[in-house]
N, C-alpha and C positions, 0 to 999 in steps of 0.2 A: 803508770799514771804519773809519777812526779818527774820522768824522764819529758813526759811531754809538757808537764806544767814548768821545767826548767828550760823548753826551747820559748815556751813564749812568753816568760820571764824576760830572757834576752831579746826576744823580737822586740816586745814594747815598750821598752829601753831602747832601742836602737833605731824604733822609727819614732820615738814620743821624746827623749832625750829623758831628763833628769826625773825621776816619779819618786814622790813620799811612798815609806811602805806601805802606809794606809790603802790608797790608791791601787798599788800592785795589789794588794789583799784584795780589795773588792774588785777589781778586773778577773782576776783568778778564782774569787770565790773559795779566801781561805784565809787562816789569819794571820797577823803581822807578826805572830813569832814562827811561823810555815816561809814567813818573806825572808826572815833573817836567817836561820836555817837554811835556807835554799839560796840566798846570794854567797852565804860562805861556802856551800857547797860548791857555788860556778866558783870561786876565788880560786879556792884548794883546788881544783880541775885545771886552772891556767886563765880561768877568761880577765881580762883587765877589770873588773868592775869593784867599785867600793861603796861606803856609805857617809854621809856626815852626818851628824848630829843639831839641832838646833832648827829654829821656825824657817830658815832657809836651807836646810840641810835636804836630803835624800835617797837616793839611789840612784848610780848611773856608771856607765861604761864609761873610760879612757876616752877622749877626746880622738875621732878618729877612727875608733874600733868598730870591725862591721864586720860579722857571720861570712862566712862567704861556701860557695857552693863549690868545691874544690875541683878545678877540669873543666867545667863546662866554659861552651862557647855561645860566643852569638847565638848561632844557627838553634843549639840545643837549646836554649832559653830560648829563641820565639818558636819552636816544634812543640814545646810544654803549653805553651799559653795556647797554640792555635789547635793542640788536641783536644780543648776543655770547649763541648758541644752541649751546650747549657741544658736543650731537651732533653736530649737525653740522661744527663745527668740526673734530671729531676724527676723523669720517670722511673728510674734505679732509687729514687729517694735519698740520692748524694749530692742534689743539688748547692746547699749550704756548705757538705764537706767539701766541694772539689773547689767553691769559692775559697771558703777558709783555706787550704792547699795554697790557691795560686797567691792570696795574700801573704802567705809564710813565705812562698818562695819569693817572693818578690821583694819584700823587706829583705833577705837574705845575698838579693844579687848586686854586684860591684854597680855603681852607678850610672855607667855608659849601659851596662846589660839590663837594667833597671830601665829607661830610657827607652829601648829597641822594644823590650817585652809589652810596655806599655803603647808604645806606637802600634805594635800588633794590633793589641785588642781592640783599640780605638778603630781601625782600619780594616781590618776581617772580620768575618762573622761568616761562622758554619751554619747551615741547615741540613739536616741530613735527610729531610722529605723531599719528593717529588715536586713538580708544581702541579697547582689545584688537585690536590692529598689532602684531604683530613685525616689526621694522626689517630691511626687505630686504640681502642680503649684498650689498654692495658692495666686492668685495677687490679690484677695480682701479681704486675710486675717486682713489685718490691719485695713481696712474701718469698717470689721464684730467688731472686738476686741472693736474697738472706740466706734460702737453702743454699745456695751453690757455694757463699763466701764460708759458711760455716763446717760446711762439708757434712751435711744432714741429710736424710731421705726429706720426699716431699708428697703428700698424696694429693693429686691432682683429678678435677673433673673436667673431661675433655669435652669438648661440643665437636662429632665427628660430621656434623651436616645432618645426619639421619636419628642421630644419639648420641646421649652426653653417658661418656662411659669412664671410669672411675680407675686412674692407676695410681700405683705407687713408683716413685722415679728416682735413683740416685742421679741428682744433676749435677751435671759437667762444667755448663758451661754455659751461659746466654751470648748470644749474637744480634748486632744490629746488621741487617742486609736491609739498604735502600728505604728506610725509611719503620722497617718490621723488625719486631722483635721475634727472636724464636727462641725455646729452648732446647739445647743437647743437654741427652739422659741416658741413662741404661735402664733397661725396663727386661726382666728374664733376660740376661746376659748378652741384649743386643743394643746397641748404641742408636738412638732413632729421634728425629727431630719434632717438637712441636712448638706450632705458631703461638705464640704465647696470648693473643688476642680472642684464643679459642679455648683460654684455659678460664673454666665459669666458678671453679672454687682452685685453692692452694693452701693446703695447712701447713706447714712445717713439722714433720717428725722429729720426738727428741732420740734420736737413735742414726747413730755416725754411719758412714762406710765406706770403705775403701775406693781408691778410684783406681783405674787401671793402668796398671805400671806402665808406663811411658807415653799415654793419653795425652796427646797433643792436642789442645783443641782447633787451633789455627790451621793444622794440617787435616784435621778430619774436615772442617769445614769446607775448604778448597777440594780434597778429594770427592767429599759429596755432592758439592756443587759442579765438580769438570764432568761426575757420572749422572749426574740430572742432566746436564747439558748433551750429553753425549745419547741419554735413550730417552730424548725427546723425539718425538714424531714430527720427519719433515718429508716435503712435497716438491720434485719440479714443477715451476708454473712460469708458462711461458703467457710474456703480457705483450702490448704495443702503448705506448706511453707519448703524451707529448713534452718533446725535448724539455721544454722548461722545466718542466714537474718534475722529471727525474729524483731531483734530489728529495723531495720530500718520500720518496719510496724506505728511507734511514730513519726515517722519523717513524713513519705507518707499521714498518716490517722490523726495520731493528740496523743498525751499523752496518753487524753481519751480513744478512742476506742482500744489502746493495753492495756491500767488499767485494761478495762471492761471485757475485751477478754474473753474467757469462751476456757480451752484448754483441747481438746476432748480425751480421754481415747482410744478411738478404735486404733489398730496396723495398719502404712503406712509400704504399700511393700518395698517404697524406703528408710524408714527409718526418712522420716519428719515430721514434728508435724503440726496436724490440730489444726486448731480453728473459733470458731461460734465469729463473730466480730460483735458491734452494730458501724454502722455508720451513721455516718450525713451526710446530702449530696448525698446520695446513687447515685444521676445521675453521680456525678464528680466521683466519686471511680473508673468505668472501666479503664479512662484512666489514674490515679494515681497508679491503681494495677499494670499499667502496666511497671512501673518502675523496679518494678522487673526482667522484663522477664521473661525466662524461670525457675526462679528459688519459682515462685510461682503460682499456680492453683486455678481457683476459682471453686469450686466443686457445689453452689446454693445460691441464686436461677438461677432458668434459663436463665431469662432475662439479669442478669448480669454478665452472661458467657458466653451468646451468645454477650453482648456488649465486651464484652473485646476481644473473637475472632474477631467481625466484626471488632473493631480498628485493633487490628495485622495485618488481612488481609488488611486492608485498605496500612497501613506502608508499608507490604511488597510489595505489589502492584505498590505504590510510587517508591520506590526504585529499583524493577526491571525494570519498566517502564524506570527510570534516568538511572542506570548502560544501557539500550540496546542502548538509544540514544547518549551513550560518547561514544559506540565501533565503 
């Protein structure tokens, strides 16, 4: 505690210049024989700082003296500022802390570095949502975070879709992917993820427990993610497209499956390019394909051109159904 009341002792000295100890006492929330005790303490440590005595007197560092963050570069000094993702900060409930943070550091940085960090923030800004995403309720995010920094169990009620069933979880670890939060836990001695949006209670247990020797979290995540990716269900589906549209096929299906695309050599009557697509997901594609409209065909397999017809019919159905009852 007085290690950290002795770094912002020196910060507010260093960005405020000369302060009565009165001042420093009430900034700190301590008293003015805690001020003088503790600048002798920075004295006898090496920092240049002194006091005077009288109605202009005070406290203040050496003319010139300034913290400085030993090594760091440019580059690292604006990678610090453009890590700090306000949202999510504030759904962890560190919001204030990771301001407070980049305040410290920043008082702390040589002048030119000070400069560049500040140009950052003004000039970037992270979101780590989607576009038109509404950010999922996470109201026991903060409870989950607490477990996992303190290294506590946590008993959690899960909403599985069909039932909300009740574990107890040593947590690992939270993850932001794409906008969600989840949490990694051990639950009976298997490592398994849940969406944190689906967590309807979180208590914190006062009872610690080990975590497992050499638990990486950054690598389990990557692992579990390359093997979700991997025993996803995918489908050839051979389409005919008009040329233009092509690209939005990246957009509808994914990067991947227009990378993978395979574009067929045979000549179309109307002049558009087929291609044999490997998709994930293959139940979701009819109605994704059908974004396109009429300006794309899906030629096979069957089933997924007889599903793409039965939506259309479905639509259209809807729709003449609506238009006869407003005439």
């Amino acid at each position: 505690m007085r290690a950290s009341r002795l770094v912002s002792l020196l910060l507010l000295l260093q960005t405020r210049g000369r302060m009565t100890a009165g001042q420093l006492a009430s900034e700190l929330e301590v008293s003015t024989r805690t001020i003088h005790r503790d600048v002798e303490a920075l004295s006898e440590s090496g920092v240049p700082i002194y006091a005077e005595r009288g109605p202009h007197g005070g406290v203040q560092l050496v003319d010139g003296y300034r913290t400085r963050l030993t090594g760091m570069t440019a580059e690292e000094a604006e990678a610090l500022f453009l890590s700090g993702v306000p949202g999510p900060a504030a759904e962890l409930g560190l919001g204030t802390v990771m301001a407070a943070a980049q305040l410290k550091v920043l008082a702390a940085l040589p002048g030119e570095l000070r400069a560049r960090a500040s140009r950052l923030v003004e000039r970037f800004h992270l979101d780590a949502a989607g576009w038109f995403q509404r950010g999922e309720a996470v109201d026991q995010l903060p409870a989950i975070a607490q477990a996992v920094w303190e290294g506590r169990r946590l008993r959690i009620g899960y909403d599985r879709g069909d039932r909300v069933v009740e574990r107890v979880v040593d947590p690992l670890g939270v993850v932001l992917k794409g906008g969600v939060w989840y949490l990694v836990g051990r639950v009976d001695d298997q490592v398994r993820t849940y969406r944190v949006s689906r967590a309807v209670s979180a208590k914190v247990i006062d009872e610690a427990f080990e975590r497992p020797v050499g638990f990486d979290l950054a690598a389990y995540w990557s692992e579990s993610i390359a093997a979700y990716e991997r025993e996803a269900e995918r489908a050839d589906v051979l389409v005919r497209i008009r040329p233009e549209r092509a690209g939005e096929l990246a957009e509808i299906l994914g990067g991947e499956a227009l990378a993978s695309a395979h574009r067929l050599p045979e000549p179309d009557p109307d002049g558009w390019t087929r291609f044999r697509l490997r998709i994930r997901w293959p139940r979701e594609a009819p109605g994704r394909l059908l974004q396109l409209g009429g300006d794309l065909e899906v030629l096979g397999p069957p089933e997924v051109r007889e599903r793409v017809a039965a939506l259309a019919r479905a639509a259209l159905d809807r729709h003449n159904t609506r238009g006869q009852a407003t005439e």
